[in-house]
C-alpha positions as CSV (number, residue, x, y, z in Angstrom):
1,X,13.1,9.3,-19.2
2,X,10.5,8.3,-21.9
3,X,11.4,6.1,-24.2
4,X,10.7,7.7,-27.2
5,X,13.8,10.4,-26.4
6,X,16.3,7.9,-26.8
7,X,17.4,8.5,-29.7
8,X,21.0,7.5,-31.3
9,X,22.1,11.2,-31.1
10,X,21.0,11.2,-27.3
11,X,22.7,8.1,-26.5
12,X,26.1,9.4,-28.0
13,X,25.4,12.7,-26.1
14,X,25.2,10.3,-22.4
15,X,28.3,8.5,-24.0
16,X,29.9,11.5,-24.8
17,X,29.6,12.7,-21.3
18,X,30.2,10.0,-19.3
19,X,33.4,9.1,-21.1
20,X,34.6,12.7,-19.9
21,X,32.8,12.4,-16.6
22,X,35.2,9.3,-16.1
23,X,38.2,10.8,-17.1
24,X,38.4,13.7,-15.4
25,X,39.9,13.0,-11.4
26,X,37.8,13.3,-8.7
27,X,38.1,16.3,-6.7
28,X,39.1,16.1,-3.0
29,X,37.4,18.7,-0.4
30,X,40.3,18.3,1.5
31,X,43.3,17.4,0.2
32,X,45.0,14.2,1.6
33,X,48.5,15.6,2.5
34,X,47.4,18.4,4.6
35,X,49.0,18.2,8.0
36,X,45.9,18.6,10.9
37,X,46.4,21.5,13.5
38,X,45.5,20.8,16.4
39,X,43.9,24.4,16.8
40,X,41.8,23.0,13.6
41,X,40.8,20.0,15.5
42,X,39.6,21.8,18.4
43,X,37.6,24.7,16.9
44,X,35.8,21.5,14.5
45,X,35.2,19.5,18.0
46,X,33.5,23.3,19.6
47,X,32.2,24.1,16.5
48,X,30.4,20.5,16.0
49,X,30.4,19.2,19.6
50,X,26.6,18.9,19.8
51,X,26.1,16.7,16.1
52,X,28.9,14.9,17.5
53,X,26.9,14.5,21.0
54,X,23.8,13.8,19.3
55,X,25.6,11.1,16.7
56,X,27.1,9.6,20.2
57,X,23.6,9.4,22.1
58,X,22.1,7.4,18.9
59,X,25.1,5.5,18.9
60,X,24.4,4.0,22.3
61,X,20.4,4.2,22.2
62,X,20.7,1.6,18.7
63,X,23.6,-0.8,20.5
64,X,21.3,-0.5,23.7
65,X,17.8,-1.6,21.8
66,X,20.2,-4.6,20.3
67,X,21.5,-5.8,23.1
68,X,17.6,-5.9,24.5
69,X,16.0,-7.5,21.2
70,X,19.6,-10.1,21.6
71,X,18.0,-10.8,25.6
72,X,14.5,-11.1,24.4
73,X,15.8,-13.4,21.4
74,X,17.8,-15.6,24.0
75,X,14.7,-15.8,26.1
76,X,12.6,-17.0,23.6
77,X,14.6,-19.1,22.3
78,X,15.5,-20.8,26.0
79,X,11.6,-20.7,26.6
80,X,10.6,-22.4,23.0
81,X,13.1,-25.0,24.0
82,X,12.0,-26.0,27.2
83,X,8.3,-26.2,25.9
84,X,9.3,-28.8,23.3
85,X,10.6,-31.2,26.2
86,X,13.4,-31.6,24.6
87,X,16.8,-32.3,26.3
88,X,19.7,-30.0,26.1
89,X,22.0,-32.8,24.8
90,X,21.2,-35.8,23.5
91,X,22.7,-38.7,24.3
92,X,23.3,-41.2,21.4
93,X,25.5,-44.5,20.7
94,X,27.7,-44.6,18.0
95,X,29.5,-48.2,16.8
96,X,31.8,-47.9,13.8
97,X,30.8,-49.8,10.7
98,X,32.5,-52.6,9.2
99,X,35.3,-52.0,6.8
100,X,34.9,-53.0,3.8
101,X,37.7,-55.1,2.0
């Protein structure tokens, strides 16, 4: 929107609208008391079986790609660590410190 449209009787126009926008309630598609048959259920699942076998096979492709980035991370991280020659653990002394009175 350029600039030079907003004028005062435009912005009172957006208010005007959005103050009814946000007053009316939202419609539901389906409403939320409606008791699910299980006829319903089944003829949505035949209907929509593929999507919902194509959703699934993404599904697992994505978790399988992040469990293999999480190895390769792991690796890395294992391999950059034993380059450095650094121990695992590190052994230190600890003495407590005098109290003071």
């Amino acid at each position: 929107m350029d600039h030079r449209n907003e004028t005062p009787e435009m912005k009172a126009q957006w208010a005007k609208y959005y103050e009814e926008a946000i007053s009316q309630p939202r419609q539901r598609s389906v409403p939320e008391n409606l008791p699910v048959d299980p006829n319903d259920v089944a003829q949505s699942f035949l209907k929509h079986g593929t999507e919902l076998d194509q959703v699934s096979r993404m599904i697992a492709n994505a978790e399988g790609r992040r469990r293999s980035v999480l190895r390769q991370f792991e690796r890395y991280r294992t391999s950059a660590r034993r380059a450095s020659g650094r121990p695992d653990v590190v052994d230190v002394a600890f003495t407590e410190p005098a109290r003071l009175r």
